[in-house]
C-alpha positions as CSV (number, residue, x, y, z in Angstrom):
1,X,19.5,3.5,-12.4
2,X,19.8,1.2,-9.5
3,X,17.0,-0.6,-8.2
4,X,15.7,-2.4,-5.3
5,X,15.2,-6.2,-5.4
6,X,12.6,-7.7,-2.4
7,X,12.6,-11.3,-1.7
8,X,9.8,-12.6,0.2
9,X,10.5,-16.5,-0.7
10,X,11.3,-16.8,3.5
11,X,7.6,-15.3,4.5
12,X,6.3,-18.9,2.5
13,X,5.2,-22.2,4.8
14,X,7.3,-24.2,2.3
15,X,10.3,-22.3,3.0
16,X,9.9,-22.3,7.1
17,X,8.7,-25.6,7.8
18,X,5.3,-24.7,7.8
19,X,5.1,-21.7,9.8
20,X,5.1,-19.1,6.9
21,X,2.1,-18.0,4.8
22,X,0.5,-20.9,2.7
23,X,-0.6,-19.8,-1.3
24,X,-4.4,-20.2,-0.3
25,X,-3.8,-17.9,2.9
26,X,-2.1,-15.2,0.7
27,X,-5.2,-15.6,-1.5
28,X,-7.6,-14.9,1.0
29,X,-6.1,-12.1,2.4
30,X,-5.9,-10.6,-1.6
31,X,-9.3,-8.3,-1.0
32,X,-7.8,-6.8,1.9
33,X,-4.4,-5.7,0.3
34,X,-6.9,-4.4,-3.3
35,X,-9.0,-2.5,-0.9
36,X,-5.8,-0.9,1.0
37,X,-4.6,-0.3,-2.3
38,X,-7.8,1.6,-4.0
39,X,-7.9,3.6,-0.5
40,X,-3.9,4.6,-0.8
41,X,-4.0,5.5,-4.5
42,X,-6.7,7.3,-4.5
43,X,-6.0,9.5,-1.7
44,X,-3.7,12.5,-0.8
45,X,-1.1,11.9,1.1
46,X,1.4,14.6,1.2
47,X,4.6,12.6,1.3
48,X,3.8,11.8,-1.8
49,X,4.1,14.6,-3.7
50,X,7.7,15.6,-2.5
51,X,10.3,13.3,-4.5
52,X,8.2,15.2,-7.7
53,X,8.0,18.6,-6.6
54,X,10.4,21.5,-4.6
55,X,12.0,22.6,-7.8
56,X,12.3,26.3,-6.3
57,X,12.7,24.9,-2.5
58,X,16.0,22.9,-3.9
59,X,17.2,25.6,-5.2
60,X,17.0,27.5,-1.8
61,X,18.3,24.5,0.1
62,X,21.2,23.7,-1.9
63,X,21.8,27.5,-2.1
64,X,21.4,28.0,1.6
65,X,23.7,24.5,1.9
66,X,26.5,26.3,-0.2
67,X,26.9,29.4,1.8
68,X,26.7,27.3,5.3
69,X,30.1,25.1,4.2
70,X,31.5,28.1,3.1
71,X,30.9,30.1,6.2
72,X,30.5,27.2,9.1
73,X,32.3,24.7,10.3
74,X,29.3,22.7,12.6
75,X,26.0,22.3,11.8
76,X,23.4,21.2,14.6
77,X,20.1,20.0,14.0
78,X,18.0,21.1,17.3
79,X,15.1,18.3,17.2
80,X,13.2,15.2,18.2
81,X,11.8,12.2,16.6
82,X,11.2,12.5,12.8
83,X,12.9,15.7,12.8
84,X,16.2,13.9,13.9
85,X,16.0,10.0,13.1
86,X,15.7,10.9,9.6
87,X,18.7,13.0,9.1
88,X,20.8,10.6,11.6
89,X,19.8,8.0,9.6
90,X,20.5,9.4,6.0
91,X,24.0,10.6,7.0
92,X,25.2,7.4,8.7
93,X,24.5,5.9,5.4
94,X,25.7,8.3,2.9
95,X,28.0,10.3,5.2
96,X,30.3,13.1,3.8
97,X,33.7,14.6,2.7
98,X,32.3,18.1,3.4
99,X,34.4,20.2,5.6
100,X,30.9,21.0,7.6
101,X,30.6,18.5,10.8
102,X,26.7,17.8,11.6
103,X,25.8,17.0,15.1
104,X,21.8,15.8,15.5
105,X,21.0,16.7,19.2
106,X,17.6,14.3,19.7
107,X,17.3,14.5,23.1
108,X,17.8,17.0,26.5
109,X,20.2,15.4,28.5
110,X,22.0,18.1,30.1
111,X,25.0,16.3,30.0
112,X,25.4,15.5,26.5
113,X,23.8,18.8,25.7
114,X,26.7,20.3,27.9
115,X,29.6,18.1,26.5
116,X,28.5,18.7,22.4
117,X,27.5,22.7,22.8
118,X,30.2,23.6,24.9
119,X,33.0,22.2,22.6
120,X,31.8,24.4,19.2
121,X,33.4,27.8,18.8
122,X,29.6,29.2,18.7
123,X,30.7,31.5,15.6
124,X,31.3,28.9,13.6
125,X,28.2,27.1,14.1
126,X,24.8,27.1,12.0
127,X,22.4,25.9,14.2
128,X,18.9,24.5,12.4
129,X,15.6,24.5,15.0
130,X,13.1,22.0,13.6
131,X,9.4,21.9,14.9
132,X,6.4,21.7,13.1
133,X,4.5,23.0,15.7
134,X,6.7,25.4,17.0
135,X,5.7,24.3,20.3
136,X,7.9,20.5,21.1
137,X,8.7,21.3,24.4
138,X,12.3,19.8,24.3
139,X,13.1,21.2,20.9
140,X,12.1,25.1,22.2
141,X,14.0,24.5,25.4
142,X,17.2,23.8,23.5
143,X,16.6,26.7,21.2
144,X,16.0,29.0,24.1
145,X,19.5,27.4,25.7
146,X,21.0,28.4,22.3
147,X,19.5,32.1,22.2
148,X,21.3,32.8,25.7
149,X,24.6,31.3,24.6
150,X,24.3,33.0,21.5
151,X,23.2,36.3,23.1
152,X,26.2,36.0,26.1
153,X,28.4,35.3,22.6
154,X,27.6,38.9,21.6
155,X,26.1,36.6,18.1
156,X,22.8,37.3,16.5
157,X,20.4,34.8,15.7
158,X,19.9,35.5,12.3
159,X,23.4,35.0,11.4
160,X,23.3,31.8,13.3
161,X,19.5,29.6,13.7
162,X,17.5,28.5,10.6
163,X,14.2,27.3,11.6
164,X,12.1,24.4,9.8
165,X,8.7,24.6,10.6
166,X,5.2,25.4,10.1
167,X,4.0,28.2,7.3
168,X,1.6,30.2,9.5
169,X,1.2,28.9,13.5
170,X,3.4,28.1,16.4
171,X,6.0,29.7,18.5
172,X,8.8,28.9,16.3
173,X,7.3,30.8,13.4
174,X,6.4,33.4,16.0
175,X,9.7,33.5,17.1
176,X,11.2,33.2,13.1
177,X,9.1,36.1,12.3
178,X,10.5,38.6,15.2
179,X,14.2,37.8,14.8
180,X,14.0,37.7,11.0
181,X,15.3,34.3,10.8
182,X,16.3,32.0,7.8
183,X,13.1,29.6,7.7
184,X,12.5,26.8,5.4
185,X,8.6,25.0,5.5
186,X,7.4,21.5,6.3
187,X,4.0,21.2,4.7
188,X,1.2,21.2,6.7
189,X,-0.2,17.6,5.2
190,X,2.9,16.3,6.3
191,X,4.1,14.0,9.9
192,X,7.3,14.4,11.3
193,X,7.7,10.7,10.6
194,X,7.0,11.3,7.2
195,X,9.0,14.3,6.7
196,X,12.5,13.5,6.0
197,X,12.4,13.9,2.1
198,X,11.1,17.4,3.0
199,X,13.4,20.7,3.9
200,X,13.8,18.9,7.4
201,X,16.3,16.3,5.9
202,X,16.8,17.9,3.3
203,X,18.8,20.6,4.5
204,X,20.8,18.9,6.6
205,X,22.2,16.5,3.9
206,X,22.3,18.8,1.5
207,X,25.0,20.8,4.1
208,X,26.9,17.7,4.2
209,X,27.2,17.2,0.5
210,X,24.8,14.5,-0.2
211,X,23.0,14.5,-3.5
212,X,19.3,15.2,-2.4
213,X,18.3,16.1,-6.1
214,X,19.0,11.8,-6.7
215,X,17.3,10.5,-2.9
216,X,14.3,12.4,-4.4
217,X,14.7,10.4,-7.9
218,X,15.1,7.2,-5.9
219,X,11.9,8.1,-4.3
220,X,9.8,9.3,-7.5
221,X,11.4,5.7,-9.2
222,X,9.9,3.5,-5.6
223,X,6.9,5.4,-5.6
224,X,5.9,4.8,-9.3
225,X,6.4,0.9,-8.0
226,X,4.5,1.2,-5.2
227,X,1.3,2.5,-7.0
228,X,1.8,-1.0,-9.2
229,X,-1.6,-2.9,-9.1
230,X,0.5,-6.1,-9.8
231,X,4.1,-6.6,-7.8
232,X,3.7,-4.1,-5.7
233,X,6.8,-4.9,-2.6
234,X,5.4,-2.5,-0.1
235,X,1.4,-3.7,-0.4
236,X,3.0,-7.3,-0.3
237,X,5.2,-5.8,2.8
238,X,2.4,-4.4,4.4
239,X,-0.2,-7.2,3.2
240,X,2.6,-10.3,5.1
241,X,3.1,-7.9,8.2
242,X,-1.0,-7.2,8.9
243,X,-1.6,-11.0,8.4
244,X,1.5,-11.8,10.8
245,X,0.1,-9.7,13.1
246,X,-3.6,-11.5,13.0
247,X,-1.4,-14.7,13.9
248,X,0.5,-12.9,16.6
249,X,3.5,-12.1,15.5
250,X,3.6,-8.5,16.6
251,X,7.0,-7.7,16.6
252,X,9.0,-6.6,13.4
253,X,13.1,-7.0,13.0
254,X,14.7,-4.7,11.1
255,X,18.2,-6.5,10.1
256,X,20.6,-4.5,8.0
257,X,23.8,-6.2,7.3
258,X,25.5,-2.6,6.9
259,X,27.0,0.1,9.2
260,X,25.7,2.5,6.7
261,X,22.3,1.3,7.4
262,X,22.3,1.1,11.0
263,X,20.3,4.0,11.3
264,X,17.4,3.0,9.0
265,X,16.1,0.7,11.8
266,X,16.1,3.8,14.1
267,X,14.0,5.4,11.8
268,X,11.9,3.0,10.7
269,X,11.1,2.0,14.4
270,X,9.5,5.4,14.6
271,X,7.5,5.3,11.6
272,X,5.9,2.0,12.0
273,X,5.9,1.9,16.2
274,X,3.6,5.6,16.1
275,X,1.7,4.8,12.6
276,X,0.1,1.5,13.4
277,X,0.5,1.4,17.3
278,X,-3.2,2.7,17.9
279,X,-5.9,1.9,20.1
280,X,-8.7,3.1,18.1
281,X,-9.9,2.2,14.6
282,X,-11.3,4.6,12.2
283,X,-15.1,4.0,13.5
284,X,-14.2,4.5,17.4
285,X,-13.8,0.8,18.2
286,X,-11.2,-0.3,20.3
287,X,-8.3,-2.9,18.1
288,X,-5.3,-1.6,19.8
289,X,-3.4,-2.4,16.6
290,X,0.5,-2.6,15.6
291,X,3.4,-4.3,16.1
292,X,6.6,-3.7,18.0
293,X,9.7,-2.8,15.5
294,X,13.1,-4.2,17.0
295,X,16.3,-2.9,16.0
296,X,19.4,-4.9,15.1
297,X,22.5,-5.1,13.3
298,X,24.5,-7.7,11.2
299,X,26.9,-9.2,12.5
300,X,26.8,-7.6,15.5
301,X,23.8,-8.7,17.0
302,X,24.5,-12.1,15.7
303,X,26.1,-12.3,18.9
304,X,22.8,-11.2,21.3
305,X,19.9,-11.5,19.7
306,X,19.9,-14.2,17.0
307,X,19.7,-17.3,19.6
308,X,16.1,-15.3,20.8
309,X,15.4,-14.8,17.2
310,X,15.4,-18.7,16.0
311,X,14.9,-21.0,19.5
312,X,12.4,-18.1,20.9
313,X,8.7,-17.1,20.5
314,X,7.2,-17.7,16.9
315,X,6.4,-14.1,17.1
316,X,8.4,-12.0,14.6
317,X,9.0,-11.0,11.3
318,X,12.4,-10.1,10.0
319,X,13.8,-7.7,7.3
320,X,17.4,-8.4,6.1
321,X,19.0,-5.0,4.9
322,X,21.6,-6.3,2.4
323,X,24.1,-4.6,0.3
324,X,24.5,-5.9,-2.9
325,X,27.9,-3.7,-3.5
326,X,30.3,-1.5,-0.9
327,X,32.0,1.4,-1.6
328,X,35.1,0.7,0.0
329,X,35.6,-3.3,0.6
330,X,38.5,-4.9,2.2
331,X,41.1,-7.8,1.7
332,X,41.9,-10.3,4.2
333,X,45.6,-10.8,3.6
334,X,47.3,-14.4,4.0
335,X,48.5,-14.0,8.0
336,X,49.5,-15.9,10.3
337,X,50.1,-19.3,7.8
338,X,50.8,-21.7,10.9
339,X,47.1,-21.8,11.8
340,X,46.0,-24.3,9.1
341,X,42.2,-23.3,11.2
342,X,42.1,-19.5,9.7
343,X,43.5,-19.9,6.1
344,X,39.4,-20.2,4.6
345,X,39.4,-16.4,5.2
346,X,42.9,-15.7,3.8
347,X,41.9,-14.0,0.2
348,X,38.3,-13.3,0.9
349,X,37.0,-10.0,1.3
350,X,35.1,-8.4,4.4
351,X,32.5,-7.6,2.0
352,X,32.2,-11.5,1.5
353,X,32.3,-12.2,4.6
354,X,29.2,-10.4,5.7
355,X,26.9,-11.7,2.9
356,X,27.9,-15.1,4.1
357,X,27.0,-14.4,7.6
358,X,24.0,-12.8,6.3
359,X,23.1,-16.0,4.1
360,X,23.6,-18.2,6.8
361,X,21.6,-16.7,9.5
362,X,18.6,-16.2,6.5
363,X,19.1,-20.3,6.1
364,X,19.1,-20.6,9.8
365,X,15.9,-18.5,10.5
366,X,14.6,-20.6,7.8
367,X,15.3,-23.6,9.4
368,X,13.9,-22.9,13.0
369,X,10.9,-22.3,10.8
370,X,11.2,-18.5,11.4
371,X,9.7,-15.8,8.5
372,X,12.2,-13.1,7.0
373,X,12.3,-11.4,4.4
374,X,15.2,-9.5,2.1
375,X,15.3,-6.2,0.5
376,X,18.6,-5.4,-1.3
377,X,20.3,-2.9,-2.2
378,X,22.6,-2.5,-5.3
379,X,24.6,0.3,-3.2
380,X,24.1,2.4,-0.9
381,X,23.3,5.7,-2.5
382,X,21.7,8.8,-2.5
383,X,19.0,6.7,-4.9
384,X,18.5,3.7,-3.5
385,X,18.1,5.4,0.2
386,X,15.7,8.0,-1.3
387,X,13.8,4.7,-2.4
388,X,14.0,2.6,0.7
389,X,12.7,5.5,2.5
390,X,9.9,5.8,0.3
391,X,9.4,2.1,0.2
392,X,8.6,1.9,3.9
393,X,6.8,5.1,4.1
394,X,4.2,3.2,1.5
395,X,4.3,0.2,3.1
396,X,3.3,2.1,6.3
397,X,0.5,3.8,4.3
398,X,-0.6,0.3,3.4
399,X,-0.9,-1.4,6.7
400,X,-2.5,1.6,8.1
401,X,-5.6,1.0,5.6
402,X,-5.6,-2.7,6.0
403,X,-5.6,-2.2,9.6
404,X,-8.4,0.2,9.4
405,X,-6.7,3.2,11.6
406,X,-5.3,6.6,11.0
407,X,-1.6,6.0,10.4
408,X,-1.2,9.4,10.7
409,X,-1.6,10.7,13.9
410,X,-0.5,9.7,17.0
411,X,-2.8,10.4,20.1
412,X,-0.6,8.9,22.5
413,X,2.3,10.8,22.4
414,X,-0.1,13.9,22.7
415,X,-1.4,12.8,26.0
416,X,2.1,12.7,27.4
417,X,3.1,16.1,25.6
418,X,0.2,17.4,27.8
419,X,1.4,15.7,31.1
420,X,4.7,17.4,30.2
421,X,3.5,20.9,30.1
422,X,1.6,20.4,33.0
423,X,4.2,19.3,35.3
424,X,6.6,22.0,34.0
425,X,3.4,24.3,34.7
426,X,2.4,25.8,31.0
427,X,-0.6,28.0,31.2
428,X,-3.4,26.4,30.2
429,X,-2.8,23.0,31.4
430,X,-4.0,23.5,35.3
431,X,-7.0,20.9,34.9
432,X,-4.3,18.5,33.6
433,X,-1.5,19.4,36.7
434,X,-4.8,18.1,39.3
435,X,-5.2,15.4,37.4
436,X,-1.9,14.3,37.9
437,X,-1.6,15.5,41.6
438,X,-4.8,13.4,42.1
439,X,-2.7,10.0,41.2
440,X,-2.7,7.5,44.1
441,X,0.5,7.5,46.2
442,X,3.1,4.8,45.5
443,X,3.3,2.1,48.2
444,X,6.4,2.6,49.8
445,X,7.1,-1.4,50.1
446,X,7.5,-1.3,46.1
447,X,10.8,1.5,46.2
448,X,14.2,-0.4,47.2
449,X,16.8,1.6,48.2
């Protein structure tokens, strides 16, 4: 089977002029990484047990999966954050020929809302609710904006809304359990961030005629080397990026040099932004860890980032995405022979072309004395992204221990959830509404019109 290669040769002060990670630092950092990885192995975490287990959930999904293409021609995912980067990101790089087209609605713009829902003939259209807690405020408002069209349609919601969510609590089960909807479950041990190789992404590749059964065997084949106490990529990951971040390098490129991949930064700027970006440590003290992920594309963003990325701050890491074979590469014929200037690329292939911009911009970074890092990818398969999800799910895990917080929660975005309902005016929430009525007025001279 295919497997991942990691080079970390660019993180190393020889290779960057100095600026990298000497032998002796790496060496005095080793306790930390053994510690984080006794504390990780010898914990549950729930992500873990997936790419192993579901043999009777598979079965449901793929079954579930079959009767939607059959029946359906549009499948829309109702959700927000993990419950949608994932499944964006996994069909952007596997895609589909299934007749089914998948539409992710991550966000409440009314417009966009307006512009995708009211261009699907509704009775061809599976809709999938996803909310752990039943009670995402944006989530239930587009399912509640669905009930009515669906109701005004003359449709029934059981023939039309599967709902991915908790076993027991929350609305949305509430809601599943008087309608007698379709439900699938995302474990209570598990995030949303964490949740993608769960019914919540797995259902929606599954409709688009992805191989789920082989992302989970890439995951079961990265996690076996992730529990390695010797070459272990994602402690090393983990180990580089919380000594970067003692240096002050707090921000974290994620570079694919693929189309297919462009999505895996969005996804992976979730799970490491809300795992490590906390205030508190385990014992109550303040650290205000993490590090700022940053999106970006090869070759595109050749063109508008790189010049930051090697003549600015010495404050980032970055990780090359780089496919090691394309489905579908491309020729570049012999044109236009009177311009002596383009001939080099006459004969090559697009596919070339890309590593070589790729390469070059890794020696360039170099250079400028800049740290990077490659992972690559044979191809880009059901496997391999079932193992790079994996991979920077453990690498996450990691960093969380050697950064001594709980990479699991994420009090922050609870305090604006709150704020939400109380400015929308959710019972329950009126201490909350005079907090925020007692906020100082703006000053006036600060607001141009």
């Amino acid at each position: 089977m295919s497997r991942l290669i990691f080079d970390f040769n660019n993180m190393m002060a020889e290779r960057t002029g100095g600026k990298g990670f000497t032998p002796d630092e790496l060496e005095k950092a080793a306790d930390m990484a053994a510690a984080a990885y006794c504390a990780v192995s010898g914990s549950h975490l729930g992500f873990r047990a997936f790419p192993r287990g579901q043999g009777d959930v598979l079965d449901d999904i793929l079954a579930t999966a079959q009767d939607i293409r059959e029946s359906f021609d549009n499948f829309v995912v109702l959700g927000i954050g993990g419950s949608a980067l994932g499944p964006i990101a996994v069909h952007q790089a596997l895609g589909s020929d299934a007749p089914v087209r998948l539409y992710v609605e991550d966000n409440i713009d009314p417009v966009r809302l307006g512009r995708v829902l009211g261009g699907l003939d509704l009775k061809r259209t599976m809709f999938n609710v996803i909310t752990k807690s039943g009670k995402t405020s944006e989530t239930m408002a587009q399912l509640m904006y669905i009930a009515g069209a669906l109701k005004a349609a003359g449709l029934p919601l059981s023939s039309h809304v599967i709902a991915t969510t908790d076993a027991k609590n929350g609305d949305l089960r509430r809601i599943a359990d008087a309608e007698g909807l379709k439900t699938f479950i995302i474990p209570a041990d598990v995030g949303g961030r964490f949740s993608e190789l769960t019914p919540v992404g797995l259902l929606p590749a599954a409709v688009c005629g992805i191989d789920i059964r082989a992302m989970l065997q890439g995951a079961a084949y990265m996690d076996g080397v992730c529990m390695r106490e010797q070459d272990n990529p994602a402690l090393l990951f983990a180990q580089m990026h919380v000594m970067g971040m003692r240096k002050g390098i707090n921000i974290s490129v994620m570079l694919p040099y693929s189309d297919q991949l462009k999505f895996m930064s969005d996804w992976y700027a979730q799970l490491w932004a809300e795992s490590l970006g906390k205030r508190c440590a385990r014992d109550g003290r303040d650290v205000f860890a993490g590090q700022t992920p940053v999106k970006a594309l090869g070759v595109t963003d050749q063109h508008s980032q790189i010049q930051l990325y090697t003549e600015g701050p010495f404050d980032k890491i970055i990780t090359f995405l780089k496919v090691e074979r394309f489905d579908n590469d491309l020729a570049i014929p012999a044109a236009f022979d009177y311009i002596e200037d383009l001939q080099f690329l006459a004969g090559k292939t697009f596919g070339q072309l890309l590593e070589a911009e790729r390469s070059a911009t890794e020696y360039a970074l170099c250079k400028a004395g800049r740290m990077n890092l490659t992972i690559a990818l044979p191809e880009v398969s059901a496997y391999t992204v079932g193992a790079l999800l994996h991979f920077f799910e453990m690498a996450t895990a990691f960093a969380g221990e050697m950064l001594d917080i709980n990479a699991f929660d994420q009090p922050g975005v609870e305090e604006g959830k709150k704020a939400t309902f109380a400015l929308m005016g959710k019972t329950g929430f009126e201490q909350k509404r005079e907090e925020l009525s007692a906020r100082p007025a703006k000053d006036k001279a600060l607001v141009i019109e």
